[in-house]
KOLGU-4560 file (N, C-alpha, C; in nm, 3 decimals, padded with zeros to 5 digits):
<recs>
<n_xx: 14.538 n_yy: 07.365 n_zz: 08.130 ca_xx: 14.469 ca_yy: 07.291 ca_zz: 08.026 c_xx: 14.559 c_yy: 07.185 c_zz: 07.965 mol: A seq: 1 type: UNK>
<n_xx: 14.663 n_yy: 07.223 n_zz: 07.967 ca_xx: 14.744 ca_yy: 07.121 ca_zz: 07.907 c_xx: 14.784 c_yy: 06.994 c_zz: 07.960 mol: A seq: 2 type: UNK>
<n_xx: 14.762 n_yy: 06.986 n_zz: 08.103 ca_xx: 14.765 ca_yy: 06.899 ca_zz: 08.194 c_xx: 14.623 c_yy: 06.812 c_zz: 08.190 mol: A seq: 3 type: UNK>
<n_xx: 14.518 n_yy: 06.854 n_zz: 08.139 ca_xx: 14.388 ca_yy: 06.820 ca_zz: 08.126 c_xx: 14.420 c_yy: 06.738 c_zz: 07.989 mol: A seq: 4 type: UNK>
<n_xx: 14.451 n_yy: 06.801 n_zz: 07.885 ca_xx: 14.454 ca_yy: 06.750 ca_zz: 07.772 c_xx: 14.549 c_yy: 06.600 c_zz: 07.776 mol: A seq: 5 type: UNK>
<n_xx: 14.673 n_yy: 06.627 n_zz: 07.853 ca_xx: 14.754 ca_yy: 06.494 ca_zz: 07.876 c_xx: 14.687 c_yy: 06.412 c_zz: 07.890 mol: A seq: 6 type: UNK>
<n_xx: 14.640 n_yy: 06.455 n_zz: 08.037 ca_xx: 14.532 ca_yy: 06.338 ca_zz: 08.105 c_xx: 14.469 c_yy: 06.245 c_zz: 08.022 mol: A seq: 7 type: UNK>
<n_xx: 14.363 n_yy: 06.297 n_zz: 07.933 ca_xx: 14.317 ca_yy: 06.276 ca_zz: 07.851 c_xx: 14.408 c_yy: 06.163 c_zz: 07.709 mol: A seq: 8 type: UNK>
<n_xx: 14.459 n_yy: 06.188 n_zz: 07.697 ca_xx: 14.573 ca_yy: 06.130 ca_zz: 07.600 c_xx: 14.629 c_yy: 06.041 c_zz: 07.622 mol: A seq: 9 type: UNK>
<n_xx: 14.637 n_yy: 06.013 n_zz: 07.768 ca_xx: 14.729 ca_yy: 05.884 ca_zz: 07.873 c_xx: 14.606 c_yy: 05.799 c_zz: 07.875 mol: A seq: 10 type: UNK>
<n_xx: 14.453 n_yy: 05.874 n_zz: 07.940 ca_xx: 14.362 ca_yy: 05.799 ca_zz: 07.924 c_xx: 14.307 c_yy: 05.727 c_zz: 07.775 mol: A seq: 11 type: UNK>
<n_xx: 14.349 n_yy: 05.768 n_zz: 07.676 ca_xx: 14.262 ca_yy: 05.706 ca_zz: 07.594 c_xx: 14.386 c_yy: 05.597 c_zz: 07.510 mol: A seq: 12 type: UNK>
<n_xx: 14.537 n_yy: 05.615 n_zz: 07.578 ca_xx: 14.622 ca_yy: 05.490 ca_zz: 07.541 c_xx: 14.598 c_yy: 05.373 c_zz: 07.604 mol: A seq: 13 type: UNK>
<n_xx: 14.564 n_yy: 05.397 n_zz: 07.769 ca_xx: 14.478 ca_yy: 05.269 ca_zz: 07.827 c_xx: 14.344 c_yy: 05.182 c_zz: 07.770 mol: A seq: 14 type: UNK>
<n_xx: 14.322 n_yy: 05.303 n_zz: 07.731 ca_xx: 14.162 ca_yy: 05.250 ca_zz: 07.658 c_xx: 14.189 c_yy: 05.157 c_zz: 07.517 mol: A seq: 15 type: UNK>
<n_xx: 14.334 n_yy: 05.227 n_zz: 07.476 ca_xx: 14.366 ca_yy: 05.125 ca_zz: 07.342 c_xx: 14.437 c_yy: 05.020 c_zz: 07.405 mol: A seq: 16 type: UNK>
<n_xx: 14.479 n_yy: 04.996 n_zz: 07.477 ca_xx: 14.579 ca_yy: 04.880 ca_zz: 07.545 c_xx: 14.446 c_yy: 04.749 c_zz: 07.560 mol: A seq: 17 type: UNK>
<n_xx: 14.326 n_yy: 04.817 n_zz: 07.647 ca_xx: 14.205 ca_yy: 04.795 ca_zz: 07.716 c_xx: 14.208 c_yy: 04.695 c_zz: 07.575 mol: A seq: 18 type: UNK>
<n_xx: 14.121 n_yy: 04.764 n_zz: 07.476 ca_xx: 14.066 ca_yy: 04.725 ca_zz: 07.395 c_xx: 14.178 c_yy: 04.596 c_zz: 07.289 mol: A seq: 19 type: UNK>
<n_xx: 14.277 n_yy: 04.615 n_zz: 07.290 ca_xx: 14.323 ca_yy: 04.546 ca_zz: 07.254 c_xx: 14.385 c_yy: 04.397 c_zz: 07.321 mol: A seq: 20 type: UNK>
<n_xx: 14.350 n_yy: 04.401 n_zz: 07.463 ca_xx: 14.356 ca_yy: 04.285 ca_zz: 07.552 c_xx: 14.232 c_yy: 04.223 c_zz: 07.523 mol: A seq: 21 type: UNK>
<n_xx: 14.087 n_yy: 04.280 n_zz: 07.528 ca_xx: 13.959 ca_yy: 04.231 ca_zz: 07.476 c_xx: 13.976 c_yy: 04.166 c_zz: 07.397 mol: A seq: 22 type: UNK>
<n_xx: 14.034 n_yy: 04.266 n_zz: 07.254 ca_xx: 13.968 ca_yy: 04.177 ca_zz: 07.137 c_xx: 14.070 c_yy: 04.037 c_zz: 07.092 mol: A seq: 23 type: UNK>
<n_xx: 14.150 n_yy: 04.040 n_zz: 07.193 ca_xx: 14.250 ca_yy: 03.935 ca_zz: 07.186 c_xx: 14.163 c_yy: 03.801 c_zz: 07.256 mol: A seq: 24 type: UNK>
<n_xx: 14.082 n_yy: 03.805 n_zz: 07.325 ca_xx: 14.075 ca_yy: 03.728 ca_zz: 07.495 c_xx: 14.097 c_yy: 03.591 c_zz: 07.439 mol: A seq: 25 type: UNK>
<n_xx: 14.054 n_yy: 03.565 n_zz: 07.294 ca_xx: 14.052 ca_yy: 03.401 ca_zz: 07.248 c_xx: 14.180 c_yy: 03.374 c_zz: 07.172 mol: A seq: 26 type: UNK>
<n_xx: 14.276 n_yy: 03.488 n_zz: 07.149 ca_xx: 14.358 ca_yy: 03.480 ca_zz: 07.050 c_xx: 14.498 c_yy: 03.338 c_zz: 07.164 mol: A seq: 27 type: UNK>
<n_xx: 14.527 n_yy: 03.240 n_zz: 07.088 ca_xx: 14.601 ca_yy: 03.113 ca_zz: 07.162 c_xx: 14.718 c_yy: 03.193 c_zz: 07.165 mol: A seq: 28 type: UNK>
<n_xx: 14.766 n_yy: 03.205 n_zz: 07.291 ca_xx: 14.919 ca_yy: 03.227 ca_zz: 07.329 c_xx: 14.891 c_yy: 03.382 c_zz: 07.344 mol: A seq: 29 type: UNK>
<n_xx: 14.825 n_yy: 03.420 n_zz: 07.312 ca_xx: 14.855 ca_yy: 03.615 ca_zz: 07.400 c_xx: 14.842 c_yy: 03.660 c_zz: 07.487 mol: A seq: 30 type: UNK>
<n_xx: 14.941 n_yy: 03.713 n_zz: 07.525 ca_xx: 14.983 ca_yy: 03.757 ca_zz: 07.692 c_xx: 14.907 c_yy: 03.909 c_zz: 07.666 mol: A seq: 31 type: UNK>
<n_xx: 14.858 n_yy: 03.925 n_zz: 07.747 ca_xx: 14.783 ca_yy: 04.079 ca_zz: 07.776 c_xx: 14.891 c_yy: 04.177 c_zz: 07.841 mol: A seq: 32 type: UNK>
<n_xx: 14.874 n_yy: 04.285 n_zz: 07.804 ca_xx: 14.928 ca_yy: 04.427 ca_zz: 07.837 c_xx: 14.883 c_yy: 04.506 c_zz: 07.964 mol: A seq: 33 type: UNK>
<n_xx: 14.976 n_yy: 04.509 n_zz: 08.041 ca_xx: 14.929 ca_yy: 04.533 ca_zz: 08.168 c_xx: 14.969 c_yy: 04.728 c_zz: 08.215 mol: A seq: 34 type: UNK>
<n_xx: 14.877 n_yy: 04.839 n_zz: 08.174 ca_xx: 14.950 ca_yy: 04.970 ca_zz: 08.143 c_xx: 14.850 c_yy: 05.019 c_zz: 08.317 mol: A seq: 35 type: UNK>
<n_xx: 14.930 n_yy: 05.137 n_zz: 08.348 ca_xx: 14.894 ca_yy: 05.211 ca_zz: 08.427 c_xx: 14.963 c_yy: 05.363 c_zz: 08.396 mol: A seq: 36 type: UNK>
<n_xx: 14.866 n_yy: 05.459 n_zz: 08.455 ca_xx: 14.953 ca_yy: 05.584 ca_zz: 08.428 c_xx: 15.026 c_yy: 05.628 c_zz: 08.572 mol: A seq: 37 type: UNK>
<n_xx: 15.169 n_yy: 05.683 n_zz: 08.557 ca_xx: 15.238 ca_yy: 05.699 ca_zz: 08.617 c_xx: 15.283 c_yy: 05.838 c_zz: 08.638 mol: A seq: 38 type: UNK>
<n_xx: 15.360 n_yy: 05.882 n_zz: 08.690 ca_xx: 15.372 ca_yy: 06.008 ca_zz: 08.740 c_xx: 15.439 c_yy: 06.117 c_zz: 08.586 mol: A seq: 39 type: UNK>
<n_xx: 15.411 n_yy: 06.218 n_zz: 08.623 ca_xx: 15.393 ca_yy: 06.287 ca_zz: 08.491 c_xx: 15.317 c_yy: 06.280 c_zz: 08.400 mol: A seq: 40 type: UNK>
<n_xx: 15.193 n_yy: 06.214 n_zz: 08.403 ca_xx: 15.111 ca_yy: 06.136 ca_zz: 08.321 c_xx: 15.132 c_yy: 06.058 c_zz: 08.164 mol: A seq: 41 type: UNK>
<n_xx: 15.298 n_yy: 05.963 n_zz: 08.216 ca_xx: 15.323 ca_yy: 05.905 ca_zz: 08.094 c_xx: 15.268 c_yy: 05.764 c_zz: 08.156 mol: A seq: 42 type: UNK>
<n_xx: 15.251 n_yy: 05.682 n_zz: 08.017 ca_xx: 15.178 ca_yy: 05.534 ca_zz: 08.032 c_xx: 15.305 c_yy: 05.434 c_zz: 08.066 mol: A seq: 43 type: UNK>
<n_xx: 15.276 n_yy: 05.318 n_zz: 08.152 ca_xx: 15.393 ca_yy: 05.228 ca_zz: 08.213 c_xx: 15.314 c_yy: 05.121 c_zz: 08.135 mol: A seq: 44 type: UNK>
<n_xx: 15.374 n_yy: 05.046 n_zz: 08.025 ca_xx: 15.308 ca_yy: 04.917 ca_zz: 08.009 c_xx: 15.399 c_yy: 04.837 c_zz: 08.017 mol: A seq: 45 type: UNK>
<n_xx: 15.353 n_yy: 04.707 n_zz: 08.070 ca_xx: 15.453 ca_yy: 04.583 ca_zz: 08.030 c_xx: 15.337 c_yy: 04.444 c_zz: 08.029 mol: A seq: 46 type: UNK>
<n_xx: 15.404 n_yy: 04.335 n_zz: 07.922 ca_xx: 15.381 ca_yy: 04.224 ca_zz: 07.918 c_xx: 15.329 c_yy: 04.151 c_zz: 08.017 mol: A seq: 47 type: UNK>
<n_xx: 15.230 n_yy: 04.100 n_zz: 08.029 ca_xx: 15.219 ca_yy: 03.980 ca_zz: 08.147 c_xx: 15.210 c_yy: 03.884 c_zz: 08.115 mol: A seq: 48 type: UNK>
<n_xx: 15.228 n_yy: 03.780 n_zz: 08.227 ca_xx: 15.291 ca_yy: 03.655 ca_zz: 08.171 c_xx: 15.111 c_yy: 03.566 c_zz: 08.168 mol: A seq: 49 type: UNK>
<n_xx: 15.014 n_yy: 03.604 n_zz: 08.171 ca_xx: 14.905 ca_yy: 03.561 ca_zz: 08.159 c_xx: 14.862 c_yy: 03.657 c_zz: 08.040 mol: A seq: 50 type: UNK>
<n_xx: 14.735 n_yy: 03.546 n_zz: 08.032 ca_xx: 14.622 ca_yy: 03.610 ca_zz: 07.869 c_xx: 14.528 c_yy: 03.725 c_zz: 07.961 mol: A seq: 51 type: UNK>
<n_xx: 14.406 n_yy: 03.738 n_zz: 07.913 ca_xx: 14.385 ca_yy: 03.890 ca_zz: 07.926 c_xx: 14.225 c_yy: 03.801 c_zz: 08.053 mol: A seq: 52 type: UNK>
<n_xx: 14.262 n_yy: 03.902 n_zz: 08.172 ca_xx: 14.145 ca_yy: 03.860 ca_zz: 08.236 c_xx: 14.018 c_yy: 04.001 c_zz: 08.243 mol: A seq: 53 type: UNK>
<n_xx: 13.894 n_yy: 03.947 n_zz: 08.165 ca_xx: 13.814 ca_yy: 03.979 ca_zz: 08.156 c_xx: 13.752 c_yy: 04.098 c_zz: 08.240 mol: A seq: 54 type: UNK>
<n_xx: 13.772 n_yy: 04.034 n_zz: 08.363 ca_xx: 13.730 ca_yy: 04.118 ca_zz: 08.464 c_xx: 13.809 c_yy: 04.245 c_zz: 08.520 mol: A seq: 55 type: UNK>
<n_xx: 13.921 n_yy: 04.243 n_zz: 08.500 ca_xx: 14.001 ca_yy: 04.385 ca_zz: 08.505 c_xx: 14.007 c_yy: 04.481 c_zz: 08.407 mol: A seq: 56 type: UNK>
<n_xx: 13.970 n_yy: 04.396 n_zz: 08.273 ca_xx: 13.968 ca_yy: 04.455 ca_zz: 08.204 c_xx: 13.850 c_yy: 04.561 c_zz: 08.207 mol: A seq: 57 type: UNK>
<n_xx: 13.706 n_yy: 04.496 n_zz: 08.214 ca_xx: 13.633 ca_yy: 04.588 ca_zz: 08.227 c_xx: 13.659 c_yy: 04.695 c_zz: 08.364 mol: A seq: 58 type: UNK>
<n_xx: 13.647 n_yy: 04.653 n_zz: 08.435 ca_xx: 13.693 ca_yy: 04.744 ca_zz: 08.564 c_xx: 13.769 c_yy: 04.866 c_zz: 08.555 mol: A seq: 59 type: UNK>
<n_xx: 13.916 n_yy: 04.822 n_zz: 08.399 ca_xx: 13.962 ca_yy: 04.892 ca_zz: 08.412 c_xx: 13.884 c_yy: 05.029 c_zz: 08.296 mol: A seq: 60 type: UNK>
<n_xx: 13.805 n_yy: 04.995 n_zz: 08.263 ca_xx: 13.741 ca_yy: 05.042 ca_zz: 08.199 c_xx: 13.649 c_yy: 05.206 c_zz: 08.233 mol: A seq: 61 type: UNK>
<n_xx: 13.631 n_yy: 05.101 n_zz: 08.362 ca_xx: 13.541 ca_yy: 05.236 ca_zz: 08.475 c_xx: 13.655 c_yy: 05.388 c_zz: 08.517 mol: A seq: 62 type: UNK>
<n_xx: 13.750 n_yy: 05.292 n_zz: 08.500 ca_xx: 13.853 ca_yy: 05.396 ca_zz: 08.579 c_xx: 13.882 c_yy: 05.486 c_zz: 08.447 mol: A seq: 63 type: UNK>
<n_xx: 13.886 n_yy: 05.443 n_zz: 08.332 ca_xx: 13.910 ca_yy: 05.515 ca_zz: 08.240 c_xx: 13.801 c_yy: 05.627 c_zz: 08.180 mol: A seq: 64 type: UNK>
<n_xx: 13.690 n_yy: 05.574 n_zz: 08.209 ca_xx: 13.549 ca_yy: 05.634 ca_zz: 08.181 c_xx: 13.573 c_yy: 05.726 c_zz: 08.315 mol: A seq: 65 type: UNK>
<n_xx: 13.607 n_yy: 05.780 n_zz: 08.422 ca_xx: 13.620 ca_yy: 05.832 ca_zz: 08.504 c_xx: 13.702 c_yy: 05.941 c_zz: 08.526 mol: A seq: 66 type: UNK>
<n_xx: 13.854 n_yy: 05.866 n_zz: 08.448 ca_xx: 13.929 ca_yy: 05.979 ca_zz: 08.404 c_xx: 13.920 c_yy: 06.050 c_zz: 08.323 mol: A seq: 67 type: UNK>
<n_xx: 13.835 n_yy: 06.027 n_zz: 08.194 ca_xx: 13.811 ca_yy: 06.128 ca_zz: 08.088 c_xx: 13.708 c_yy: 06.192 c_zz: 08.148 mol: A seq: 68 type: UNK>
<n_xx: 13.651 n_yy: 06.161 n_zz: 08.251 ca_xx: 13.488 ca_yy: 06.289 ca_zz: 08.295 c_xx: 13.526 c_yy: 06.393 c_zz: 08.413 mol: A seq: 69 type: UNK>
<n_xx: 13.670 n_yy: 06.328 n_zz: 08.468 ca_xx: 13.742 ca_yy: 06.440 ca_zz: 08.546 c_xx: 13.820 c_yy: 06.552 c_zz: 08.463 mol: A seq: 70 type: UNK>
<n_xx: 13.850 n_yy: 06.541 n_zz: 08.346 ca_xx: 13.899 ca_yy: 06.629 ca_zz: 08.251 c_xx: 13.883 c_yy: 06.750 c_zz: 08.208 mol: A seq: 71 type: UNK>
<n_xx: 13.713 n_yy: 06.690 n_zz: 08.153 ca_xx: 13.582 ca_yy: 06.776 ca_zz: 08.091 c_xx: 13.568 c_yy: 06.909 c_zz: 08.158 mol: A seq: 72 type: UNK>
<n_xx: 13.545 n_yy: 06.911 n_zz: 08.280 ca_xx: 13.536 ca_yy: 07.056 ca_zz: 08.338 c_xx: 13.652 c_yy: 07.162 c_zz: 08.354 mol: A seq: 73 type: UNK>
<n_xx: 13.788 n_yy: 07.112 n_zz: 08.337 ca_xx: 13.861 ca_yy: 07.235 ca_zz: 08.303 c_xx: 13.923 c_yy: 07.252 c_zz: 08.214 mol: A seq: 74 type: UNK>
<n_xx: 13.916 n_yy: 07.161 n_zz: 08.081 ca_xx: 13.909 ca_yy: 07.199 ca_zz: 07.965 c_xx: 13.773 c_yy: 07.272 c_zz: 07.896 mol: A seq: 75 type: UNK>
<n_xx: 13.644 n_yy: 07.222 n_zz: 07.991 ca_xx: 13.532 ca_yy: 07.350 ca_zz: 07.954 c_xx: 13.566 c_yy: 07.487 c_zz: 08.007 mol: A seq: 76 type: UNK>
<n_xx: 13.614 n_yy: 07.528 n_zz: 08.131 ca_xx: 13.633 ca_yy: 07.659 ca_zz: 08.180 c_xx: 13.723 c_yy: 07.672 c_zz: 08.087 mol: A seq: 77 type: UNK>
<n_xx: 13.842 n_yy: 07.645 n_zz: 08.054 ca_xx: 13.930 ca_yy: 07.706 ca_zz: 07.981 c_xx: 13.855 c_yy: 07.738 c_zz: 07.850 mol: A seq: 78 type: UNK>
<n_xx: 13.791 n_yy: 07.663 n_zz: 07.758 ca_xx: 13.702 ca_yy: 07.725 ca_zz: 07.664 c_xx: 13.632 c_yy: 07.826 c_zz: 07.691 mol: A seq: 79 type: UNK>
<n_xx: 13.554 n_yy: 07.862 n_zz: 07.809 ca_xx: 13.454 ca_yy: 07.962 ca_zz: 07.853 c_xx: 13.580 c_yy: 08.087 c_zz: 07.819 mol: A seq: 80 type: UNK>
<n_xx: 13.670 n_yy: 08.086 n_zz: 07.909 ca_xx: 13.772 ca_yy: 08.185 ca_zz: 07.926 c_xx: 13.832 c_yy: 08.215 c_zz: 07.791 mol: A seq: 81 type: UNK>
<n_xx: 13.863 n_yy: 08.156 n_zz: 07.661 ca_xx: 13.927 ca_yy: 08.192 ca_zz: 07.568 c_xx: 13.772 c_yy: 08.271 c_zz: 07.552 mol: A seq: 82 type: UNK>
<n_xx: 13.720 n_yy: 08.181 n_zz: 07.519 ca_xx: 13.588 ca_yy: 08.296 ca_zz: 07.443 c_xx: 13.561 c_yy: 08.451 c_zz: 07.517 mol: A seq: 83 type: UNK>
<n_xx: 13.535 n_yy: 08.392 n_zz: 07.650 ca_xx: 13.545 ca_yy: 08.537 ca_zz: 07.677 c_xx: 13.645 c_yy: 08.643 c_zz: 07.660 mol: A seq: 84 type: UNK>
<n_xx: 13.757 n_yy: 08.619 n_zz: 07.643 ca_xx: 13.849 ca_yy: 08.658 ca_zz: 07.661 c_xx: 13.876 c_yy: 08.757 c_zz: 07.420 mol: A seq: 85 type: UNK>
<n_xx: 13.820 n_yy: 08.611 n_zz: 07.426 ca_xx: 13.808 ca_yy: 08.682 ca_zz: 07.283 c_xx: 13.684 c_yy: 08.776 c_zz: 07.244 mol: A seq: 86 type: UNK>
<n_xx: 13.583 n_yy: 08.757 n_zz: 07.313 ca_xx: 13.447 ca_yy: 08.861 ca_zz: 07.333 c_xx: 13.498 c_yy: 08.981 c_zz: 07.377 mol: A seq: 87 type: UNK>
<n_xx: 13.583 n_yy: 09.029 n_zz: 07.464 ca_xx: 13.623 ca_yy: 09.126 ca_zz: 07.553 c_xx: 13.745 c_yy: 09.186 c_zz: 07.413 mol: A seq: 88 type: UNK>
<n_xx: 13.817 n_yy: 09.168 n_zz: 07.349 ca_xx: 13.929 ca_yy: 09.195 ca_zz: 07.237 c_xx: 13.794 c_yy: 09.269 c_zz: 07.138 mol: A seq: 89 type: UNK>
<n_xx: 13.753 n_yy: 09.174 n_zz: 07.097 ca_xx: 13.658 ca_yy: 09.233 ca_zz: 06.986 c_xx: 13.564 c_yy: 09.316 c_zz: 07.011 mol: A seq: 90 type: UNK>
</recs>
């Protein structure tokens, strides 16, 4: 679970990187943030030397909406299992 929960946590720093290349797209002179997750599931960002292109951005969007729905199911079993697990104690 805890590896689920990372996941999750790496995914939703992309999603702030994401969102903050968006709400920039008109801002004069801002270079967009270019993040990927990397092994161990820590975030790699760096500067790019261009403003924020639209179209990766959303794209990257999908991938992020994708990674939080690969998550969901074993952070749900692990919920099933505490409960049961606490049904079975009591």
């Amino acid at each position: 679970m805890i590896k689920n929960v990372s996941s999750m946590i790496a995914h939703q720093t992309l999603m702030d990187i994401n969102a903050n290349n968006v709400s920039n797209v008109n801002t004069k002179n801002f270079k967009a943030t270019e993040a990927h997750i990397g092994n161990n599931l820590e975030v790699n960002a760096n500067v790019s030397d261009t403003g924020t292109d639209l179209t990766k951005e959303l794209t990257g969007q999908i991938v992020i909406e994708y990674g939080f729905k690969a998550q969901v199911p074993g952070i749900k079993t692990q919920d099933e299992m505490t409960k049961t697990l606490l049904d079975i104690k009591v």
